[in-house]
VEXDREN-2710 file (C-alpha; in Angstrom, 1 decimal):
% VEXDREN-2710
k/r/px/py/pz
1/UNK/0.5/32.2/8.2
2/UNK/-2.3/31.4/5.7
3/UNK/-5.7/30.5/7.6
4/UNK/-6.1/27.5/4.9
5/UNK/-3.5/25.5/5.6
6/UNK/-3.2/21.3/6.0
7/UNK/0.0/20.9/8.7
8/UNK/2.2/18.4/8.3
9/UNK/1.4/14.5/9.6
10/UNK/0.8/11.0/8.7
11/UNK/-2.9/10.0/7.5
12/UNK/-3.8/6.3/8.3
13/UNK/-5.7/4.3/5.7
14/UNK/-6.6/0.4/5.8
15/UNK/-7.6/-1.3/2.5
16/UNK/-10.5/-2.8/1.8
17/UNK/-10.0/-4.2/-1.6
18/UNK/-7.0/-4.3/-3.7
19/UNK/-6.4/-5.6/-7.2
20/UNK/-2.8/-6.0/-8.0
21/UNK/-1.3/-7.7/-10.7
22/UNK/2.2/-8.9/-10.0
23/UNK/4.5/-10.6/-12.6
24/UNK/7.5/-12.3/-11.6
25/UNK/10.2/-14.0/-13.6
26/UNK/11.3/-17.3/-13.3
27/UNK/15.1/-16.0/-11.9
28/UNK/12.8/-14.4/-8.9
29/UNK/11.5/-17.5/-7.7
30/UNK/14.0/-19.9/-8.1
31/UNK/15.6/-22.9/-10.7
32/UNK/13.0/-24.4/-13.1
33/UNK/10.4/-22.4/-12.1
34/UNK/7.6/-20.9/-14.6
35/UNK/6.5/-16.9/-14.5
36/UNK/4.1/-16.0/-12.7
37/UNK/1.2/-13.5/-13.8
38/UNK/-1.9/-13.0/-12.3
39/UNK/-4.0/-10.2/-10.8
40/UNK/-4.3/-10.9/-7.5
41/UNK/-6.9/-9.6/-4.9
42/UNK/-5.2/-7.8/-2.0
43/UNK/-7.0/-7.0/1.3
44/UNK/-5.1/-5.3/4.6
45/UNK/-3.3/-7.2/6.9
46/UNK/-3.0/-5.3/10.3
47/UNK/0.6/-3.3/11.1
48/UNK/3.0/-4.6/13.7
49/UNK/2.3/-3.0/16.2
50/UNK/-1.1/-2.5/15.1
51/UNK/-2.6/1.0/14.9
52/UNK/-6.4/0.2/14.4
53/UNK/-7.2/-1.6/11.2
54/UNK/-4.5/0.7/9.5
55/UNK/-2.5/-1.0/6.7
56/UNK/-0.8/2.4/5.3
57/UNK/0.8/5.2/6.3
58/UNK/1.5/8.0/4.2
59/UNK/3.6/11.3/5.6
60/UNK/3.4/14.8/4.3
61/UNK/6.6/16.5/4.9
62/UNK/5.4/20.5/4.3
63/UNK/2.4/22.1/5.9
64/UNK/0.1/22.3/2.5
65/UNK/-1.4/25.6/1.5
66/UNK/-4.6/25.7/-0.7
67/UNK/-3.5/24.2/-3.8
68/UNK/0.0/23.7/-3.1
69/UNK/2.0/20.2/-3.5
70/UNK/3.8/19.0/-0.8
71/UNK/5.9/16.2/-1.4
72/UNK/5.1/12.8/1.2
73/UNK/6.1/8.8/1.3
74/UNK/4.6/5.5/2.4
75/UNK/6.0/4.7/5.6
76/UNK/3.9/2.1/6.0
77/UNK/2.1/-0.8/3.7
78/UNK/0.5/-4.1/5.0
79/UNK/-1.4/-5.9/2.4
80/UNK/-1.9/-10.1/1.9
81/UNK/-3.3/-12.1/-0.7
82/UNK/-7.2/-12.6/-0.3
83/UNK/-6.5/-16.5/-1.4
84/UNK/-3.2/-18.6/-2.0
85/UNK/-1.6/-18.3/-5.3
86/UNK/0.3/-21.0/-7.1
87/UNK/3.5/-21.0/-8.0
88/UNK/4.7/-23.5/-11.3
89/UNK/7.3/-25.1/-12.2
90/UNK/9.6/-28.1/-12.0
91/UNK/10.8/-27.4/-9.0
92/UNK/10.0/-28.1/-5.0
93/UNK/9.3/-25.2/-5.0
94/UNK/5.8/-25.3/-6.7
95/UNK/3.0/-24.8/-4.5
96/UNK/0.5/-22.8/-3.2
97/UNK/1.8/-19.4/-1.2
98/UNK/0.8/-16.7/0.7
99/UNK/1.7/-13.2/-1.0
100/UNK/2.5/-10.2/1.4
101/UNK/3.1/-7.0/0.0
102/UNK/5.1/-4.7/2.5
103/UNK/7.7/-1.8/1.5
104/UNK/11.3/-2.1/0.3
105/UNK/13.6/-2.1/2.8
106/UNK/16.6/-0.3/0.7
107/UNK/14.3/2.0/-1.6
108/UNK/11.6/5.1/-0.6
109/UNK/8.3/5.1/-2.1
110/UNK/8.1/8.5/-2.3
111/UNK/5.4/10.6/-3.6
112/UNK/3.6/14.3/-3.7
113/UNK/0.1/15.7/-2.8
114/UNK/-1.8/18.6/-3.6
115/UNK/-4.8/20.0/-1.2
116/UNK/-7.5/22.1/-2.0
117/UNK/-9.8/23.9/0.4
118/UNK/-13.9/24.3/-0.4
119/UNK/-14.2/25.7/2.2
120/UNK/-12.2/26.3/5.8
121/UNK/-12.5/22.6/7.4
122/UNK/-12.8/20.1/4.2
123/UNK/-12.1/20.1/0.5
124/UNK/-10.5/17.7/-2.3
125/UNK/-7.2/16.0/-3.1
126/UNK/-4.7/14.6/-6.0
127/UNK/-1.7/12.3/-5.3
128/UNK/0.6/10.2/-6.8
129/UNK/3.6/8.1/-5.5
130/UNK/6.2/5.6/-6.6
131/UNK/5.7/2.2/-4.9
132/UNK/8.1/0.0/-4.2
133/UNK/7.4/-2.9/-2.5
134/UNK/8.7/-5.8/-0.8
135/UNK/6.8/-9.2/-1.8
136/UNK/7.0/-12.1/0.4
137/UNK/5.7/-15.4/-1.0
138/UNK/5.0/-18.1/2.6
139/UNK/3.9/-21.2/1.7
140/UNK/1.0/-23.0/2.7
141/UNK/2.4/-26.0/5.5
142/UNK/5.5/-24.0/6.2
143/UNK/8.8/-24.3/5.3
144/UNK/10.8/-21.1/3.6
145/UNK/9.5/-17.6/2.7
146/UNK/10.8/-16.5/-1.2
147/UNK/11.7/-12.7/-0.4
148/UNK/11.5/-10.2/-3.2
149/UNK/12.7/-6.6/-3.0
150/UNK/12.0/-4.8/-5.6
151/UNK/14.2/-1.9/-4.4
152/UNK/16.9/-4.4/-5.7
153/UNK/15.8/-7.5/-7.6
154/UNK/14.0/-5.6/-10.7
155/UNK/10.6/-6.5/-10.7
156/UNK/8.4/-6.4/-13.9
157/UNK/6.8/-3.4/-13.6
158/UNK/8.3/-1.5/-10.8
159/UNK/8.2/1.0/-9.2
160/UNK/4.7/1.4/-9.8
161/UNK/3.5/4.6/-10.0
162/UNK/0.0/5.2/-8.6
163/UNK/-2.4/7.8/-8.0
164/UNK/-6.0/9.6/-7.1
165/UNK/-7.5/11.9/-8.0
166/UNK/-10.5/13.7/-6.6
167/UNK/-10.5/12.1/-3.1
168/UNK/-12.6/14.1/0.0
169/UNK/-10.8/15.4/2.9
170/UNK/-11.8/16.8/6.0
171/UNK/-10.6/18.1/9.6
172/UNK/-13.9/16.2/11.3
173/UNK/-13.8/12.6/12.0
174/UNK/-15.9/10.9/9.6
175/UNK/-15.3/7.5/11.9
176/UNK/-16.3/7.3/16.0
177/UNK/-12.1/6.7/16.7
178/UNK/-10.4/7.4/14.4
179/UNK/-6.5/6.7/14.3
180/UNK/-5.2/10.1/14.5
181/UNK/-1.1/11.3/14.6
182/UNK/0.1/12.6/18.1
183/UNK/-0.2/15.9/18.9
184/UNK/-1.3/17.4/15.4
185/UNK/-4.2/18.7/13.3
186/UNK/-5.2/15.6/12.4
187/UNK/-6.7/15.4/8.6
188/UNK/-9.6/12.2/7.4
189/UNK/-10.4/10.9/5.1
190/UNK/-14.4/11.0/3.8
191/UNK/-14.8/8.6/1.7
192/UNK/-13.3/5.5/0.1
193/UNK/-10.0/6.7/-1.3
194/UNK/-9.2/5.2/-5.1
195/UNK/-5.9/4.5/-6.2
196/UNK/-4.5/3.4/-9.3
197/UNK/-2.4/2.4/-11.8
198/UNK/-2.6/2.1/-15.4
199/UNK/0.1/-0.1/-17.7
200/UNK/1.0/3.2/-20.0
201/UNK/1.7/5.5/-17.2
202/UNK/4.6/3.4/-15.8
203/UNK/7.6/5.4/-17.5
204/UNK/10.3/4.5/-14.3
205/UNK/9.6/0.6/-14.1
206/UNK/13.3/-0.8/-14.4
207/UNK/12.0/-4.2/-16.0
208/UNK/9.1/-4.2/-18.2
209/UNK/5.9/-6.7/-17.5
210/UNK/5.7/-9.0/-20.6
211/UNK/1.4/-9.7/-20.1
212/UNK/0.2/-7.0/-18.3
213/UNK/-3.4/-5.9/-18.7
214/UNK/-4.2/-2.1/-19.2
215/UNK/-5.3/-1.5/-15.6
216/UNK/-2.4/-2.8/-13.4
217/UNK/-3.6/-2.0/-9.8
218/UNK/-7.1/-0.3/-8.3
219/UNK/-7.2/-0.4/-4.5
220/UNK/-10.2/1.2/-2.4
221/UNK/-9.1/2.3/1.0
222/UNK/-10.5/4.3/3.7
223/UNK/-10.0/6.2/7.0
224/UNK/-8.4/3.0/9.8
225/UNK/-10.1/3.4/13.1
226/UNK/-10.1/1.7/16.2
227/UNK/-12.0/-1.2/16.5
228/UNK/-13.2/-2.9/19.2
229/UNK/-10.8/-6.0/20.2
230/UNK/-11.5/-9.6/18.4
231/UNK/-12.7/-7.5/15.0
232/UNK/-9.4/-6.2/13.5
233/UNK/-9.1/-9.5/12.5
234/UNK/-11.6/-9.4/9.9
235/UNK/-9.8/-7.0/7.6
236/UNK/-7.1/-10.1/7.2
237/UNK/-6.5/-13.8/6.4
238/UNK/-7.4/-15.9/9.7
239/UNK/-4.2/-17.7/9.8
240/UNK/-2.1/-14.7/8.9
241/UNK/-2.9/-11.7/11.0
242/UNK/0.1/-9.6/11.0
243/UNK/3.1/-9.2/9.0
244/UNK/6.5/-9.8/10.2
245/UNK/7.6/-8.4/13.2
246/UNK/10.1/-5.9/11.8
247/UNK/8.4/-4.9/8.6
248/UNK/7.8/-1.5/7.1
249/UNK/10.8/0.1/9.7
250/UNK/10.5/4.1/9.4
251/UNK/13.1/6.5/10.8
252/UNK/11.3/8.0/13.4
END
């Protein structure tokens, strides 16, 4: 077996910035409702049951040679709006929601990474993956959540595809505890990990957006830790810690 090798696992990351830009079609939302477009600013929104701060999980199926690609998936996604977002239209509906972003329940969002070693412990990465999200808009006061899969519904715009390029890896901890996979080789993450999405890259999207700007998503994460209990909070909305109990199921 090669010396430089990444095994197989799940690497945890929690987001601390995300800028999204969603487009949904009045038939999403509901009779006499306008479209809504916006770029919206995303931050994590602890799992359930919480792992750390982690918001995402991604799995690597193959152990990864120097310079190999191994093909992974999101098994994992937590994200909220940073701020309500308003919804238009003639409609009770109209109001001010609450946008979660977790992952389709009837569609992977699969993906493939390649590793490359500088030297024996640490090197650099590239990845890219299709996302396919679930959105669900709660509004503000209560009443019903609008659910949209876009694994189904066809979503302007999706499956995104997004990627990085250049992110640091490394087997040492660059955190005091960080979240690490059970019984494995666990790999970290440096640095803030950038991911994007540009509007001409997005050749699979089953509906196209009608406004989109150029950039369509840029999200910083970085290695999820442990934190001490009353401070996971911070990395999400104060009156919506955690997403729905039930949310992001994998088959493990």
């Amino acid at each position: 077996m090669p010396e430089k090798v990444v095994p197989r696992s799940q690497d945890y990351l929690m987001t601390i910035r995300s800028d999204q830009y969603i487009e949904l079609a009045p038939d999403l939302l509901g009779p006499k409702m306008k479209v809504f477009s916006e770029k919206i600013a995303m931050i994590g929104a602890p799992l359930n049951p919480p792992l750390g701060n982690a918001d995402t999980i991604m799995e690597r199926f193959e152990d990864a040679e120097d310079g190999k690609t191994v093909k992974s998936r999101l098994v994992a996604f937590a994200n909220v709006s940073a701020a309500p977002i308003l919804l238009e239209g003639d409609s009770a509906l109209a109001g001010y929601y609450d946008l979660y972003a977790t992952l389709s329940p009837t569609r992977e969002s699969p993906g493939e990474m390649t590793f490359h070693f500088e030297t024996d412990t640490s090197g650099y990465f590239e990845s890219i993956a299709e996302f396919w999200p679930m959105f669900e808009l709660r509004p503000l006061g209560g009443g019903r959540s609008i659910f949209i899969d876009t694994g189904k519904d066809k979503v302007p715009g999706f499956p995104m595809n997004v990627g990085q390029s250049g992110g640091r890896w490394s087997f040492e901890a660059p955190v005091k505890d960080p979240v690490r996979g059970f019984r494995t080789r666990q790999l970290y993450y440096e640095n803030v990990v950038m991911i994007t999405a540009e509007r001409d890259g997005q050749v699979t999207a089953e509906r196209k957006m009608e406004f989109a700007p150029p950039v369509l998503a840029a999200c910083a994460k970085a290695q999820a830790q442990f934190l001490s209990a009353g401070t996971i909070g911070a990395f999400g909305r104060n009156n919506f810690l955690e997403t729905e109990r039930g949310a992001n199921f994998t088959d493990e």
